[in-house]
C-alpha angles and dihedrals in degrees: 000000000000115000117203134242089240100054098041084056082051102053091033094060090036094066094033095123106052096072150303102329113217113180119187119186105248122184089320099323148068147278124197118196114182108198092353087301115117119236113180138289151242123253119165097350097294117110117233115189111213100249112179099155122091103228088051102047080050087052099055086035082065096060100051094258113148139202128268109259132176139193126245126183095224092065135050095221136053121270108235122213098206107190093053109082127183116252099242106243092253099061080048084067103045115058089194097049086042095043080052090054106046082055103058086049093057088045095062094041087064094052098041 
């Protein structure tokens, strides 16, 4: 679950505008807190926004994103973080869609 140095300085520059951008290194990935607030993380070089409200995981839902999963060897099938969902491609190519979007997440996780 390494992410790499190149793709942590993209999507940190990439969300430089929404806020005050803490990453802390996190089982081989990352976690991005904007404001103290988190905002999602990196696992395998893919990007998942922390979604806990309804609308918004419908939302994501609507444009085919998925959860995180993982696989454990104690159980047959995978365990699912639900509230981490992953940031559909074509918010990864546009720093002011993705920027939109990481705001609204942050906006949903203040009043969770």
């Amino acid at each position: 679950m390494a992410v790499s140095e190149e793709y942590l300085a993209y999507i940190q520059e990439m969300l430089e505008g929404v806020g005050l951008l803490e990453c802390t290194r996190l089982f081989g990935g990352v976690l991005f807190k904007v404001d103290g607030v988190q905002l999602g993380v990196i696992l395998d070089e893919e990007l998942y926004f922390t979604v806990t409200d309804t609308a918004l995981q419908k939302c994501f839902a609507e444009e085919d994103s998925v959860q995180f999963t993982y696989d454990r060897k104690d159980r047959s099938q995978p365990v699912i973080i639900k509230k981490w969902w992953k940031v559909p491609e074509r918010y990864l190519d546009d720093t002011v869609l993705l920027q939109q979007l990481a705001q609204k997440v942050l906006a949903q996780e203040n009043t969770a």
